[in-house]
C-alpha positions as CSV (number, residue, x, y, z in Angstrom):
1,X,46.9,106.8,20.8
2,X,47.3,108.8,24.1
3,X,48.2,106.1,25.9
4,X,51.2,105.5,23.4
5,X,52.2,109.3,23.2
6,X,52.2,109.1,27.0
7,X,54.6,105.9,27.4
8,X,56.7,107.2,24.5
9,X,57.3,110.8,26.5
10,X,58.2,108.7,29.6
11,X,60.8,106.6,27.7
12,X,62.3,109.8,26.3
13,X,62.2,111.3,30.0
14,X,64.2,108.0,31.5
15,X,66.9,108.1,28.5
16,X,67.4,111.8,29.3
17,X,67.6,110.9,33.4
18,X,70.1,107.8,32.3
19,X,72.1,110.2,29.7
20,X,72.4,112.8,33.1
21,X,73.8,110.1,35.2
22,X,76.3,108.8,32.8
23,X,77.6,112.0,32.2
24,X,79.8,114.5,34.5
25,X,82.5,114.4,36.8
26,X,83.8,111.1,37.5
27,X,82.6,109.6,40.6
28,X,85.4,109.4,43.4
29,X,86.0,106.4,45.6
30,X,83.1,105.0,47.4
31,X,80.7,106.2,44.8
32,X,80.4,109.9,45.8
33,X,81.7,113.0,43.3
34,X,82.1,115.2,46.6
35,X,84.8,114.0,48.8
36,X,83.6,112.3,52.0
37,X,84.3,113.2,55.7
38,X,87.6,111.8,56.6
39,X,85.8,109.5,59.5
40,X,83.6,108.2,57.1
41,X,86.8,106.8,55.2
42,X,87.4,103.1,55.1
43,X,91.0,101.9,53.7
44,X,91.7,97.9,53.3
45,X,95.0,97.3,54.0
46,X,96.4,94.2,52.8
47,X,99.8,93.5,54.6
48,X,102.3,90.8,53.6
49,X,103.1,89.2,57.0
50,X,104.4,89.2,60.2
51,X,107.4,87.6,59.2
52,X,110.5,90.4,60.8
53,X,110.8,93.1,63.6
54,X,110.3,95.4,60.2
55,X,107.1,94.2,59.1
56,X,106.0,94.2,62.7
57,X,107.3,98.0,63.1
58,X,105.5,98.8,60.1
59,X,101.9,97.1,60.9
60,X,101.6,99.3,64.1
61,X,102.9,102.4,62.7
62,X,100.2,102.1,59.7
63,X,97.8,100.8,62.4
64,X,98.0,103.4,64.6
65,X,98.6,106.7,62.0
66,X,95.0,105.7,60.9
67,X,93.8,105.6,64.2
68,X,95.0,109.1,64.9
69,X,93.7,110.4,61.9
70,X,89.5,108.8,63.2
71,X,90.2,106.6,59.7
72,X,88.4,103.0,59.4
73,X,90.9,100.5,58.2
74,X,90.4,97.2,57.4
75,X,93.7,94.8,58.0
76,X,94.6,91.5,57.0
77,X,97.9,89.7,57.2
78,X,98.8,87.0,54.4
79,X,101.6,85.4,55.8
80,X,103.7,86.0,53.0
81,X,101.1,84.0,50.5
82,X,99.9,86.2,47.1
83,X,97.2,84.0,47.1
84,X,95.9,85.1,50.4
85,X,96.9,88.6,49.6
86,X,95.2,88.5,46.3
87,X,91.6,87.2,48.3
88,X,92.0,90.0,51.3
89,X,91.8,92.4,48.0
90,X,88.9,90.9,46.5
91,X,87.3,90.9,49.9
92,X,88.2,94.7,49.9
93,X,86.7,95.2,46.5
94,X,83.2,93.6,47.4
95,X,82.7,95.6,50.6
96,X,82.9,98.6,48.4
97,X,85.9,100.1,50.7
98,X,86.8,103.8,49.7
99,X,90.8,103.0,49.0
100,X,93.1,99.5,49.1
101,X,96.8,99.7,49.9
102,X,99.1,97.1,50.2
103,X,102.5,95.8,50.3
104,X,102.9,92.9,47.3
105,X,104.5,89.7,48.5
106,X,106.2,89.2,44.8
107,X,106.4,92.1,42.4
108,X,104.4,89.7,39.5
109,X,100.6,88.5,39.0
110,X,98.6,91.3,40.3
111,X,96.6,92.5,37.0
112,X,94.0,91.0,37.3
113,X,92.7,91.5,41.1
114,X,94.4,95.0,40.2
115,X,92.2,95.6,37.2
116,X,89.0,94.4,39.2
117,X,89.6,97.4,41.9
118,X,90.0,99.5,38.8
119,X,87.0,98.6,37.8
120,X,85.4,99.4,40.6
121,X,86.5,102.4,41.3
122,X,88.9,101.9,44.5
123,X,92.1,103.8,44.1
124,X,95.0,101.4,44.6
125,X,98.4,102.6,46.8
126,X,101.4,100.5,47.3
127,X,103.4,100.8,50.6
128,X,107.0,99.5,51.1
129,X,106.9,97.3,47.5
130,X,106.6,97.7,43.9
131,X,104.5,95.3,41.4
132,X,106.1,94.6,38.0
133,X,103.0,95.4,35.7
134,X,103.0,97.7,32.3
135,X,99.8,99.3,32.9
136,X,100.9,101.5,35.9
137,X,96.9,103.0,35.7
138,X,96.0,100.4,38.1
139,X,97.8,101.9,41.4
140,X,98.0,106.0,42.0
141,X,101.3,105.9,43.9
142,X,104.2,103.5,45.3
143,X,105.2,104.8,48.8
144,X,108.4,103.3,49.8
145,X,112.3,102.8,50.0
146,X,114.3,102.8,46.9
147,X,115.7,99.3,46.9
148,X,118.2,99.5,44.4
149,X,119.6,102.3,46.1
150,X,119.9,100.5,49.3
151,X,121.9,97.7,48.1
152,X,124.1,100.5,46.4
153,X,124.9,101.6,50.1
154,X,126.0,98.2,51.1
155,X,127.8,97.7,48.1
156,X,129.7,100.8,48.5
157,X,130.6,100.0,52.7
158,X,131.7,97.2,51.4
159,X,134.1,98.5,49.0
160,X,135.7,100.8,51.5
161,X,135.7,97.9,54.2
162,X,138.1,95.8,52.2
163,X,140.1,98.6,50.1
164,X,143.3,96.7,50.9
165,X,141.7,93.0,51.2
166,X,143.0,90.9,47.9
167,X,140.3,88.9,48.0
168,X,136.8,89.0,49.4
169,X,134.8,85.7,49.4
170,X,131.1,87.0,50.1
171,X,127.2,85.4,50.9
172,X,124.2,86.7,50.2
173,X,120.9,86.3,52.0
174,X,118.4,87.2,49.8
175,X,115.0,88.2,51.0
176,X,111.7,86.2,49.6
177,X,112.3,85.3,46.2
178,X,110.4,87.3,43.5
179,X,109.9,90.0,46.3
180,X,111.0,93.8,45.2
181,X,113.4,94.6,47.8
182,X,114.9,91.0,47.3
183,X,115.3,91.7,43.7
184,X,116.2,95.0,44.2
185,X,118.9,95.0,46.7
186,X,120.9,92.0,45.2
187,X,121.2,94.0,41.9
188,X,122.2,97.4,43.5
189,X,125.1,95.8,45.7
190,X,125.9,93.5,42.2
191,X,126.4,96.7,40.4
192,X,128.8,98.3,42.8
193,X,131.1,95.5,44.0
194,X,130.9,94.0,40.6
195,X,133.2,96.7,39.7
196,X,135.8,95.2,41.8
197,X,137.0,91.4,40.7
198,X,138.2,91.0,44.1
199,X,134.4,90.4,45.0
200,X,133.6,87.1,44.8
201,X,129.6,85.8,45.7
202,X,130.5,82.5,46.7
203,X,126.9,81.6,47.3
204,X,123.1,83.3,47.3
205,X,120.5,81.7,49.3
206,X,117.0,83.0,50.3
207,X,116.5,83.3,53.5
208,X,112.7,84.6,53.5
209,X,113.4,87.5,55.1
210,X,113.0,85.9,58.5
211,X,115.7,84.9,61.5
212,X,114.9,81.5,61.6
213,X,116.2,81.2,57.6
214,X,118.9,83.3,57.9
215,X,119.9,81.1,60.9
216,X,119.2,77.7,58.5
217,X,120.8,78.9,55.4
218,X,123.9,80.1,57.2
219,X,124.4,77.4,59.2
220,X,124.5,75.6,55.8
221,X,126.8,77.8,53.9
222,X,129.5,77.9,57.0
223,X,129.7,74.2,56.2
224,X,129.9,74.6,52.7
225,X,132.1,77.8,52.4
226,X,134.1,78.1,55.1
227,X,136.3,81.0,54.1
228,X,133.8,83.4,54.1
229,X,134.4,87.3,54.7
230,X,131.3,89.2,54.3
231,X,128.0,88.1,54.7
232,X,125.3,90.7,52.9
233,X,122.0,89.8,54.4
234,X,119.0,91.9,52.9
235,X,117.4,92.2,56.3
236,X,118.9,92.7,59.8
237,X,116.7,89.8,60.9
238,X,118.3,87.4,58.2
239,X,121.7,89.0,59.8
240,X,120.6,87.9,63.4
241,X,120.2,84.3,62.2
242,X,123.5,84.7,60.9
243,X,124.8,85.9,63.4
244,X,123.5,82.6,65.7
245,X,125.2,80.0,63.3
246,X,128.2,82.0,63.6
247,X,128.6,82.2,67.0
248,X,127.6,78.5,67.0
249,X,130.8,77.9,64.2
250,X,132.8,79.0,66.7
251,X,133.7,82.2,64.9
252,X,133.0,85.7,66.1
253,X,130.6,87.7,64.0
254,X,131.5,91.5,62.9
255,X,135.2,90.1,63.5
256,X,136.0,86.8,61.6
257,X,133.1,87.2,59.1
258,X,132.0,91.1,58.6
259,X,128.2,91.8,58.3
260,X,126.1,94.3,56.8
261,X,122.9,94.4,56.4
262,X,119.5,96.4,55.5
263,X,116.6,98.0,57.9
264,X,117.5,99.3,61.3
265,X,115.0,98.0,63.5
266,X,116.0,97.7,66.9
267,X,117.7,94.0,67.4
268,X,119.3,95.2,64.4
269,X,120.7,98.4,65.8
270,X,121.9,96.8,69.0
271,X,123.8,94.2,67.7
272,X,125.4,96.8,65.0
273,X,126.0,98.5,68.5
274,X,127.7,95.7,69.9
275,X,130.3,94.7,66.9
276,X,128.7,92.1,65.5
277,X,127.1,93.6,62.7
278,X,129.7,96.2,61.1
279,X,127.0,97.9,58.9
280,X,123.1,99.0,58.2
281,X,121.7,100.5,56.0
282,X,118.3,101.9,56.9
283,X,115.1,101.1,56.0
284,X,112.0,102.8,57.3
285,X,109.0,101.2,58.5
286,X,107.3,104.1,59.9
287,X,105.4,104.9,56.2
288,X,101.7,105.4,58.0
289,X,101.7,109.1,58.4
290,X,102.5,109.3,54.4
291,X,100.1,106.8,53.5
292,X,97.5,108.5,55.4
293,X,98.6,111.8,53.7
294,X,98.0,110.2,50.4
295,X,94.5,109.3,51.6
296,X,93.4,112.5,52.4
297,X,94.8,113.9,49.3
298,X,93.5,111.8,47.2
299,X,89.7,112.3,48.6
300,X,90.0,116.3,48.7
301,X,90.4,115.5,44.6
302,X,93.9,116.3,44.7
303,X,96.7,114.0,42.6
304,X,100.1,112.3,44.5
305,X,103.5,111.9,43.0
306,X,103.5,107.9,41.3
307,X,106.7,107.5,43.0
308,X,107.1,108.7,46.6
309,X,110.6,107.8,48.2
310,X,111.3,107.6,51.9
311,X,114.4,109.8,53.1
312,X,116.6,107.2,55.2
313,X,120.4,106.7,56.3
314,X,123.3,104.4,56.8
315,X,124.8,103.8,60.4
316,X,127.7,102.8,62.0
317,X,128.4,101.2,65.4
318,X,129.1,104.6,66.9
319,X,125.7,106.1,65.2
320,X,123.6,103.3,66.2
321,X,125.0,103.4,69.7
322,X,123.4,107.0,70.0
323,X,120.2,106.7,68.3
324,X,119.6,103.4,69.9
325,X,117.9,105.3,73.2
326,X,115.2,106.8,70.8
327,X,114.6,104.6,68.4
328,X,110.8,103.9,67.6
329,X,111.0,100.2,66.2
Protein backbone atom coordinates (compact mmCIF):
# COMPACT_ATOMS: atom_id res chain seq x y z
CA UNK A 1 0.00 0.00 0.00
CA UNK A 2 3.01 2.48 0.54
CA UNK A 3 4.51 1.62 -2.42
CA UNK A 4 1.14 2.62 -4.31
CA UNK A 5 0.62 5.93 -2.33
CA UNK A 6 4.25 6.65 -3.22
CA UNK A 7 3.87 6.13 -7.15
CA UNK A 8 0.51 7.73 -7.11
CA UNK A 9 2.07 11.15 -5.29
CA UNK A 10 4.79 11.00 -8.05
CA UNK A 11 2.25 10.81 -10.96
CA UNK A 12 0.32 13.78 -9.39
CA UNK A 13 3.90 15.61 -8.94
CA UNK A 14 4.74 14.97 -13.04
CA UNK A 15 1.05 16.16 -14.17
CA UNK A 16 1.62 19.29 -11.99
CA UNK A 17 5.38 19.75 -13.65
CA UNK A 18 3.68 19.03 -17.28
CA UNK A 19 0.55 21.35 -16.38
CA UNK A 20 3.56 24.24 -15.43
CA UNK A 21 5.26 23.78 -18.78
CA UNK A 22 2.15 24.00 -20.85
CA UNK A 23 1.14 26.91 -19.32
CA UNK A 24 2.58 30.69 -19.53
CA UNK A 25 3.89 32.94 -21.86
CA UNK A 26 4.25 31.70 -25.27
CA UNK A 27 7.56 30.60 -26.12
CA UNK A 28 9.44 32.97 -28.69
CA UNK A 29 11.37 31.78 -31.74
CA UNK A 30 14.02 29.31 -31.15
CA UNK A 31 12.31 27.93 -28.10
CA UNK A 32 13.25 30.61 -25.48
CA UNK A 33 10.34 33.00 -23.66
CA UNK A 34 13.36 35.63 -23.07
CA UNK A 35 14.62 37.12 -26.13
CA UNK A 36 18.06 35.91 -27.20
CA UNK A 37 21.35 37.86 -27.80
CA UNK A 38 21.18 39.25 -31.25
CA UNK A 39 24.58 37.12 -32.21
CA UNK A 40 23.05 34.14 -31.19
CA UNK A 41 20.28 34.91 -33.89
CA UNK A 42 20.07 32.61 -36.95
CA UNK A 43 17.64 33.91 -39.95
CA UNK A 44 17.12 31.42 -43.15
CA UNK A 45 16.79 33.37 -45.98
CA UNK A 46 15.25 31.82 -48.87
CA UNK A 47 15.89 34.03 -52.03
CA UNK A 48 14.24 33.62 -55.38
CA UNK A 49 17.28 33.83 -57.80
CA UNK A 50 19.93 35.42 -59.32
CA UNK A 51 18.02 36.13 -62.25
CA UNK A 52 18.55 40.49 -62.73
CA UNK A 53 21.00 43.29 -61.51
CA UNK A 54 17.92 43.81 -58.90
CA UNK A 55 17.86 40.47 -57.36
CA UNK A 56 21.67 40.58 -57.35
CA UNK A 57 21.49 44.31 -55.62
CA UNK A 58 19.23 42.92 -53.20
CA UNK A 59 21.12 39.48 -52.14
CA UNK A 60 24.19 41.57 -51.08
CA UNK A 61 22.46 44.30 -49.45
CA UNK A 62 20.43 41.58 -47.19
CA UNK A 63 23.75 39.67 -47.07
CA UNK A 64 25.78 42.18 -45.85
CA UNK A 65 22.96 44.32 -43.33
CA UNK A 66 23.13 40.92 -41.38
CA UNK A 67 26.67 40.82 -41.37
CA UNK A 68 26.85 44.30 -39.78
CA UNK A 69 24.38 43.62 -37.39
CA UNK A 70 26.99 39.99 -35.96
CA UNK A 71 23.49 38.07 -37.24
CA UNK A 72 23.83 34.33 -38.56
CA UNK A 73 21.90 33.94 -41.78
CA UNK A 74 21.42 31.01 -43.64
CA UNK A 75 20.99 31.65 -47.65
CA UNK A 76 19.83 29.76 -50.40
CA UNK A 77 19.03 30.68 -53.96
CA UNK A 78 16.17 28.72 -55.89
CA UNK A 79 16.68 29.88 -59.17
CA UNK A 80 13.38 31.04 -59.69
CA UNK A 81 11.80 27.30 -58.79
CA UNK A 82 8.98 27.23 -55.68
CA UNK A 83 9.81 23.88 -55.46
CA UNK A 84 13.28 24.59 -54.48
CA UNK A 85 12.20 27.50 -52.49
CA UNK A 86 9.53 25.49 -50.80
CA UNK A 87 12.65 22.64 -49.64
CA UNK A 88 15.33 25.62 -48.52
CA UNK A 89 12.19 26.41 -46.02
CA UNK A 90 11.68 23.07 -44.85
CA UNK A 91 15.43 22.80 -44.48
CA UNK A 92 15.06 26.07 -42.37
CA UNK A 93 12.27 24.60 -40.34
CA UNK A 94 14.29 21.38 -39.28
CA UNK A 95 17.38 23.18 -38.20
CA UNK A 96 15.19 24.89 -35.73
CA UNK A 97 16.36 28.50 -37.13
CA UNK A 98 15.11 31.45 -34.97
CA UNK A 99 13.24 33.37 -38.07
CA UNK A 100 12.59 32.48 -42.15
CA UNK A 101 12.26 35.34 -44.64
CA UNK A 102 11.90 35.07 -48.13
CA UNK A 103 10.98 36.49 -51.32
CA UNK A 104 8.06 33.95 -53.03
CA UNK A 105 8.76 33.06 -56.66
CA UNK A 106 4.74 33.03 -57.42
CA UNK A 107 2.28 34.60 -54.98
CA UNK A 108 0.21 30.92 -54.74
CA UNK A 109 0.96 27.34 -52.88
CA UNK A 110 2.75 28.31 -49.88
CA UNK A 111 0.22 27.09 -46.94
CA UNK A 112 1.38 24.34 -46.32
CA UNK A 113 5.33 24.64 -45.87
CA UNK A 114 3.88 28.07 -44.37
CA UNK A 115 1.68 26.35 -41.85
CA UNK A 116 4.65 23.81 -40.94
CA UNK A 117 6.98 27.00 -39.78
CA UNK A 118 3.86 28.00 -37.94
CA UNK A 119 3.87 25.15 -36.29
CA UNK A 120 7.00 25.29 -35.21
CA UNK A 121 7.18 28.33 -33.99
CA UNK A 122 9.49 30.30 -36.62
CA UNK A 123 8.06 33.67 -37.41
CA UNK A 124 7.72 34.01 -41.14
CA UNK A 125 8.71 37.63 -43.00
CA UNK A 126 8.34 38.33 -46.62
CA UNK A 127 10.77 40.71 -48.44
CA UNK A 128 10.15 42.29 -51.91
CA UNK A 129 6.86 39.85 -52.66
CA UNK A 130 3.51 39.02 -51.39
CA UNK A 131 1.84 35.40 -51.20
CA UNK A 132 -1.90 35.13 -52.11
CA UNK A 133 -3.14 33.05 -49.01
CA UNK A 134 -6.32 33.88 -46.66
CA UNK A 135 -4.86 33.00 -43.42
CA UNK A 136 -2.40 35.99 -43.22
CA UNK A 137 -1.32 34.34 -39.43
CA UNK A 138 1.29 32.45 -41.18
CA UNK A 139 3.80 35.51 -41.96
CA UNK A 140 4.26 38.66 -39.39
CA UNK A 141 4.94 41.26 -42.09
CA UNK A 142 5.50 41.86 -46.05
CA UNK A 143 8.43 44.28 -46.42
CA UNK A 144 8.44 45.53 -49.88
CA UNK A 145 7.42 47.90 -52.88
CA UNK A 146 3.87 48.48 -53.58
CA UNK A 147 3.53 46.95 -57.02
CA UNK A 148 0.27 48.20 -58.10
CA UNK A 149 1.45 51.56 -57.38
CA UNK A 150 4.43 51.16 -59.53
CA UNK A 151 2.72 50.21 -62.61
CA UNK A 152 0.34 53.28 -61.73
CA UNK A 153 3.58 55.45 -62.26
CA UNK A 154 4.24 54.10 -65.61
CA UNK A 155 0.84 54.21 -66.64
CA UNK A 156 0.62 57.79 -65.80
CA UNK A 157 4.36 58.80 -67.83
CA UNK A 158 2.84 57.31 -70.24
CA UNK A 159 -0.19 59.23 -70.43
CA UNK A 160 1.60 62.48 -70.43
CA UNK A 161 4.26 61.10 -73.04
CA UNK A 162 1.58 60.73 -75.66
CA UNK A 163 -1.07 63.50 -74.64
CA UNK A 164 -1.26 64.58 -78.35
CA UNK A 165 -0.40 61.00 -79.93
CA UNK A 166 -3.91 59.53 -81.56
CA UNK A 167 -2.87 56.32 -81.24
CA UNK A 168 -0.49 54.42 -79.07
CA UNK A 169 0.19 50.74 -80.11
CA UNK A 170 1.98 49.32 -76.82
CA UNK A 171 4.06 45.83 -75.52
CA UNK A 172 4.30 44.59 -72.41
CA UNK A 173 7.04 42.53 -70.80
CA UNK A 174 5.70 40.92 -68.09
CA UNK A 175 7.87 39.60 -65.31
CA UNK A 176 7.62 35.75 -64.23
CA UNK A 177 4.20 34.67 -64.49
CA UNK A 178 2.20 34.16 -61.24
CA UNK A 179 4.93 36.38 -59.62
CA UNK A 180 3.48 39.57 -57.44
CA UNK A 181 5.17 42.34 -58.96
CA UNK A 182 4.30 40.70 -62.46
CA UNK A 183 0.72 40.56 -61.48
CA UNK A 184 0.84 43.64 -59.87
CA UNK A 185 2.38 46.03 -62.18
CA UNK A 186 0.39 44.88 -65.42
CA UNK A 187 -2.86 45.73 -63.49
CA UNK A 188 -1.70 49.21 -62.09
CA UNK A 189 -0.47 50.53 -65.60
CA UNK A 190 -4.01 48.57 -67.04
CA UNK A 191 -5.94 50.78 -64.79
CA UNK A 192 -4.44 54.04 -65.73
CA UNK A 193 -4.00 53.90 -69.53
CA UNK A 194 -7.13 51.92 -69.79
CA UNK A 195 -8.70 55.12 -69.23
CA UNK A 196 -7.58 56.36 -72.44
CA UNK A 197 -8.87 54.19 -75.73
CA UNK A 198 -5.99 55.49 -77.58
CA UNK A 199 -3.91 52.82 -75.57
CA UNK A 200 -3.85 49.86 -77.29
CA UNK A 201 -1.67 46.48 -75.72
CA UNK A 202 -0.95 44.95 -78.86
CA UNK A 203 0.81 42.11 -77.27
CA UNK A 204 1.95 40.72 -73.46
CA UNK A 205 4.68 38.31 -73.27
CA UNK A 206 6.67 37.16 -70.16
CA UNK A 207 9.86 37.84 -70.31
CA UNK A 208 11.02 36.15 -66.81
CA UNK A 209 12.25 39.07 -65.57
CA UNK A 210 15.66 38.41 -67.10
CA UNK A 211 17.67 40.30 -70.25
CA UNK A 212 18.09 37.38 -72.08
CA UNK A 213 13.88 37.14 -72.41
CA UNK A 214 13.34 40.49 -72.80
CA UNK A 215 15.93 40.28 -75.60
CA UNK A 216 13.92 36.87 -77.14
CA UNK A 217 10.48 38.07 -76.68
CA UNK A 218 11.14 41.37 -78.32
CA UNK A 219 13.01 40.28 -81.02
CA UNK A 220 9.76 38.28 -81.59
CA UNK A 221 7.15 40.90 -81.23
CA UNK A 222 9.26 43.51 -83.65
CA UNK A 223 8.54 40.88 -86.21
CA UNK A 224 5.16 40.41 -85.36
CA UNK A 225 4.10 44.09 -84.49
CA UNK A 226 6.04 46.25 -86.15
CA UNK A 227 4.32 49.55 -85.39
CA UNK A 228 5.06 49.60 -82.01
CA UNK A 229 5.33 52.86 -79.77
CA UNK A 230 5.85 52.05 -76.22
CA UNK A 231 7.37 49.14 -74.89
CA UNK A 232 6.34 48.78 -70.86
CA UNK A 233 8.90 46.27 -69.52
CA UNK A 234 8.30 45.43 -65.74
CA UNK A 235 12.06 45.32 -65.11
CA UNK A 236 14.87 47.51 -66.56
CA UNK A 237 16.67 44.26 -67.36
CA UNK A 238 13.70 42.99 -69.53
CA UNK A 239 14.11 46.82 -71.03
CA UNK A 240 17.85 46.16 -71.78
CA UNK A 241 16.94 42.99 -73.82
CA UNK A 242 14.65 45.21 -75.57
CA UNK A 243 16.63 47.54 -76.05
CA UNK A 244 19.26 44.87 -78.00
CA UNK A 245 16.51 43.63 -80.50
CA UNK A 246 15.83 47.13 -81.17
CA UNK A 247 18.96 48.36 -82.01
CA UNK A 248 19.38 45.06 -83.96
CA UNK A 249 15.69 46.10 -85.98
CA UNK A 250 17.42 48.82 -87.03
CA UNK A 251 15.33 51.20 -85.02
CA UNK A 252 16.65 53.52 -82.26
CA UNK A 253 15.37 52.88 -78.83
CA UNK A 254 13.92 55.83 -76.49
CA UNK A 255 13.41 57.44 -80.11
CA UNK A 256 11.36 55.25 -82.56
CA UNK A 257 9.90 53.02 -79.84
CA UNK A 258 9.67 54.84 -76.26
CA UNK A 259 10.60 52.77 -73.16
CA UNK A 260 9.72 52.75 -69.58
CA UNK A 261 10.40 50.55 -67.30
CA UNK A 262 10.57 49.51 -63.39
CA UNK A 263 13.71 49.26 -60.83
CA UNK A 264 16.59 51.56 -61.20
CA UNK A 265 19.51 49.53 -60.93
CA UNK A 266 22.43 50.72 -62.46
CA UNK A 267 22.50 49.48 -66.32
CA UNK A 268 19.09 50.67 -65.94
CA UNK A 269 19.93 54.10 -64.92
CA UNK A 270 22.59 54.59 -67.47
CA UNK A 271 20.80 53.71 -70.33
CA UNK A 272 17.69 56.01 -69.07
CA UNK A 273 20.86 58.40 -68.96
CA UNK A 274 21.67 57.93 -72.45
CA UNK A 275 18.01 58.20 -74.22
CA UNK A 276 17.29 54.98 -74.70
CA UNK A 277 15.04 54.37 -72.01
CA UNK A 278 12.70 57.51 -71.60
CA UNK A 279 11.36 56.33 -68.11
CA UNK A 280 11.95 54.41 -64.52
CA UNK A 281 10.20 54.00 -62.12
CA UNK A 282 12.17 52.92 -58.98
CA UNK A 283 12.25 49.94 -57.20
CA UNK A 284 14.39 49.45 -54.17
CA UNK A 285 16.51 46.61 -53.55
CA UNK A 286 18.32 47.80 -50.60
CA UNK A 287 15.44 46.22 -48.05
CA UNK A 288 18.30 44.53 -45.58
CA UNK A 289 18.58 47.21 -43.00
CA UNK A 290 14.49 46.93 -42.59
CA UNK A 291 14.47 43.38 -42.55
CA UNK A 292 17.03 43.33 -39.97
CA UNK A 293 15.00 45.94 -38.01
CA UNK A 294 12.07 43.61 -38.04
CA UNK A 295 14.38 40.92 -36.62
CA UNK A 296 15.37 42.67 -33.74
CA UNK A 297 11.97 43.87 -33.05
CA UNK A 298 10.43 40.96 -33.25
CA UNK A 299 12.99 39.13 -30.61
CA UNK A 300 12.87 42.17 -28.06
CA UNK A 301 8.81 40.89 -28.02
CA UNK A 302 7.78 43.84 -29.85
CA UNK A 303 4.98 43.57 -32.89
CA UNK A 304 5.76 45.12 -36.75
CA UNK A 305 3.30 46.79 -39.08
CA UNK A 306 1.75 43.57 -41.57
CA UNK A 307 2.39 45.81 -44.32
CA UNK A 308 5.69 47.76 -44.51
CA UNK A 309 6.15 49.84 -47.89
CA UNK A 310 9.48 51.02 -49.21
CA UNK A 311 9.58 54.92 -50.01
CA UNK A 312 10.91 55.11 -53.72
CA UNK A 313 10.80 57.61 -56.89
CA UNK A 314 10.39 57.98 -60.61
CA UNK A 315 13.36 59.41 -62.78
CA UNK A 316 13.99 61.00 -65.72
CA UNK A 317 17.07 61.22 -68.04
CA UNK A 318 18.15 64.35 -66.38
CA UNK A 319 17.63 62.77 -62.73
CA UNK A 320 19.30 59.67 -63.51
CA UNK A 321 22.17 61.44 -65.09
CA UNK A 322 22.82 63.03 -61.46
CA UNK A 323 22.19 60.26 -59.24
CA UNK A 324 24.06 57.96 -61.46
CA UNK A 325 27.63 58.90 -59.66
CA UNK A 326 26.22 57.58 -56.27
CA UNK A 327 24.13 55.10 -56.97
CA UNK A 328 24.62 51.80 -54.71
CA UNK A 329 23.27 49.02 -57.14
Amino acid sequence: MKKLISIAAAGILLLGLAGCAAGGDTPAAGGSSEPKAVGDLVVGFAQVGAESGWRTANTKDVQAAFADAGIELKFSDAQQKQENQIKAIRSYIQQGVDYIAFSPVVETGWDAVLNEAKAAGIPVILTDRAVDSKDTSLYVSFLGSDFIEEGKKAGEWAVEEFADADSVKVVQLEGTTGAAPAIDRAEGFAEVVGKDDKFETVASQTGDFTRAGGLQVMEALLKSNPDIDLVYAHNDDMGLGAIEAIEAAGLVPGVDIKIVTVDAVKDGMQALADGKINFIVECSPLLGAQLVDIVKTLNDGGTVEPRIVTEETTFTKEQAIEALPDRQY
